[in-house]
N, C-alpha and C positions, 0 to 999 in steps of 0.2 A: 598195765592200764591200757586200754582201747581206746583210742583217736579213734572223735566221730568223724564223721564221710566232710563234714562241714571245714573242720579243721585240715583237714586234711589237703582240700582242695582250696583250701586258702594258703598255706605253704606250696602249694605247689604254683600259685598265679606269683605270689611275692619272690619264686627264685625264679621263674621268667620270666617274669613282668618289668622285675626291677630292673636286671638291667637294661632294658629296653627304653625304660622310662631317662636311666642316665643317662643315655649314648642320646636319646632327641634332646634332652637337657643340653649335653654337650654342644651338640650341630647347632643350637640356637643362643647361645651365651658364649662370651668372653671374657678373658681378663682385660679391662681397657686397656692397661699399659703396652699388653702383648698385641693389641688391635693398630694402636697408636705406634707403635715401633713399625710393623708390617705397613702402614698407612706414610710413615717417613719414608720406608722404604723404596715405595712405587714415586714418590715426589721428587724425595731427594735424595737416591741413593750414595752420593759419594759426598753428603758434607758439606755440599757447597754454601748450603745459607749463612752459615756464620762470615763467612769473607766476600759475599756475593756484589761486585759493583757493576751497577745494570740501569740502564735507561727504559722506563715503558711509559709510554703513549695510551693513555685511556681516553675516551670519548665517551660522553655519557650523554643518554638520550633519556629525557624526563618529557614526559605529555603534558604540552600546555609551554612549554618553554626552549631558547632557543638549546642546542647541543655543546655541552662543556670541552673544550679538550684542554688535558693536563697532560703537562710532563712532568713523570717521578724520576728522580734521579736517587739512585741506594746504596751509598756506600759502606758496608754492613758491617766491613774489616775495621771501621774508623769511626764507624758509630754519627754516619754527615745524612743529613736527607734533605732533599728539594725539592720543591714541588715549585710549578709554574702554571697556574690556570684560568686559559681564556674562555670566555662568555660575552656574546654581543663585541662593545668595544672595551671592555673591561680586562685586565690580567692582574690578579695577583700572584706576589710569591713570596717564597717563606724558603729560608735555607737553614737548619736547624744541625747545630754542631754540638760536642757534649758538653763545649761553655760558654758555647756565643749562638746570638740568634740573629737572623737580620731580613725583615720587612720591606717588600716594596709593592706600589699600587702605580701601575700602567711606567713602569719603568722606573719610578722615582721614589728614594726613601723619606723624600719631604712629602707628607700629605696631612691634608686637616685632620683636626679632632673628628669633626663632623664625619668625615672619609672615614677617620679609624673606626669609629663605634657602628658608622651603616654597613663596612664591608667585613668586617671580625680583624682588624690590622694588625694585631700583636702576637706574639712570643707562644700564651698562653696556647693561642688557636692551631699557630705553626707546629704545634707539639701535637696539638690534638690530630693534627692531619697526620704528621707522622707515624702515630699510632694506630691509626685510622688506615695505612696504606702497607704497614709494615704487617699488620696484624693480616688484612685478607689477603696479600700474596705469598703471606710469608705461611700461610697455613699448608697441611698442619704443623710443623714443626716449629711453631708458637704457642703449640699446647703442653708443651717442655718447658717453659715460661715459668719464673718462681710467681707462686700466687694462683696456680691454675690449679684447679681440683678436679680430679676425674672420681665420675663413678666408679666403684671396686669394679664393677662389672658390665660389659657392654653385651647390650641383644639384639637379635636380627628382629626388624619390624618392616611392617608396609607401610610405604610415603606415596600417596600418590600413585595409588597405582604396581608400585615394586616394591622390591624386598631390597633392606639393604643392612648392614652392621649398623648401632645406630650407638654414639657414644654421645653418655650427658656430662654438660662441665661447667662447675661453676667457679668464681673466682672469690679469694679473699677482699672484704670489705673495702680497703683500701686500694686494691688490683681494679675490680669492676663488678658493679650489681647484678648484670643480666644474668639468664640461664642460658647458653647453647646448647644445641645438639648439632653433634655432626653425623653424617649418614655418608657410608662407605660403600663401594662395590661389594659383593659380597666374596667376587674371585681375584677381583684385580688388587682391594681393597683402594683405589680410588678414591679420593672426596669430590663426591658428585653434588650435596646440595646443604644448606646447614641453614638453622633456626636460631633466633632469640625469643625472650620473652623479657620483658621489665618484670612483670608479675604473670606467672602461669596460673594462678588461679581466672582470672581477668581472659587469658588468653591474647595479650593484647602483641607488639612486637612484630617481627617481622620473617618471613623465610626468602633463602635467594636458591634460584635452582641456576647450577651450573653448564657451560656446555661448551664443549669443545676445549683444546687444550692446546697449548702450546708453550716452549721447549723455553729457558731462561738459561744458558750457560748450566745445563744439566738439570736445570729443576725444571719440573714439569707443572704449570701454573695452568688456571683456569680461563679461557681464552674471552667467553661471555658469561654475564652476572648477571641476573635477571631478578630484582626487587620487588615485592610483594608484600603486602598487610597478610597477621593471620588471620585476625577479622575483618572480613568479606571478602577475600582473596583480592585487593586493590591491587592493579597493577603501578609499580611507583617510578620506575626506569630502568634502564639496560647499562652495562658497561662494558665497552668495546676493548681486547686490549689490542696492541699492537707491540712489537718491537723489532728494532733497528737490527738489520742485519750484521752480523757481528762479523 
């Protein structure tokens, strides 16, 4: 039987075509886990978050309001977090242990009802902060977290301008609603800048671009936070870190 010219030169594009077509496949896809391992790597190369006790100094600058500074205090071996955070004449704080909690507002743990309910005074919020501080410096090696779900597979995409590994994650119902994305160097594998969404259809949510870095008892943290709406690009505040020479 005689193969027409048609056929012919169709087997011939599919044995070098293809793989041509898997190897750019390859250069542009990952497995998340293997991205997210590589991405521990460049942060936290030796381990340290699980036991890491560290003081850092944020400053945060919101347009239209005076500048926050807080002191986190993380003791990660024993599972203690504390936060202390002045505004104007205002400080509260919250020291959160795994079975005691305790509340104070401008140095005193006697304050009104009225106090409690206008400044967030309770347990509930103390927790919420915790998670709230543990989660963005503890990144990414909070994406190892039970309840986190990565996509099977991460791709290189354009943000802004660059190209970067770009992993999506979402969590068990009970864990948390949002969607993220994080987006990686594509040589250092780096986390340079990460996304939420409440609802992605909506577009609504927010992204933070990161910059600069600096050193935490071996872990390499993001130095400045920069807050942003996805819709209309709002700028929402910055966060300064700083820490105490050790």
């Amino acid at each position: 039987m005689r193969l027409s010219p048609f056929f012919k030169l169709s087997c011939y594009l599919a044995f070098f075509l293809f793989p041509a077509y898997s190897w750019a496949q390859s250069e542009n896809q990952m497995a998340s886990a293997e991205l997210l391992e590589k991405a521990i790597a460049y942060h936290d190369p030796n381990n340290h978050w699980p036991k890491l006790l560290a003081i850092l100094n944020i400053r945060m600058e919101t347009p239209g309001k005076s500048p926050r500074e807080s002191v986190v205090q993380l003791n990660n071996a024993q599972g203690i977090f504390s936060l202390e955070a002045s505004r104007d004449s205002m400080t509260t704080s919250y020291k959160i242990g795994p079975q005691d909690c305790h509340v104070r507002f401008n140095g005193n743990d006697n304050f009104s009802p009225q106090q409690a309910k206008e400044h967030r005074l309770n347990c509930e919020q103390g927790r919420k902060m915790k998670n709230y501080y543990t989660y963005l410096y503890g990144l990414p090696m909070k994406l190892k977290d039970p309840g986190t779900k990565l996509a099977p597979v991460a791709h290189k995409k354009d943000f802004r301008g660059s190209v970067y590994w770009v992993l999506r994650v979402a969590y068990d119902p009970e864990v948390g609603k949002d969607v993220w994305y994080f987006y990686f160097d594509p040589q250092t594998y780096a986390l340079k800048h990460y996304q939420f969404y409440h609802d992605e259809q909506k577009g609504d949510g927010e992204y933070i671009l990161l910059d600069q870095e600096v050193t935490v008892q071996g872990i390499v943290m993001p130095q400045n936070r920069a807050w942003y709406t996805n819709l209309g690009d709002r700028y929402l505040g910055t966060d300064f870190l700083t820490v105490p020479k050790e």
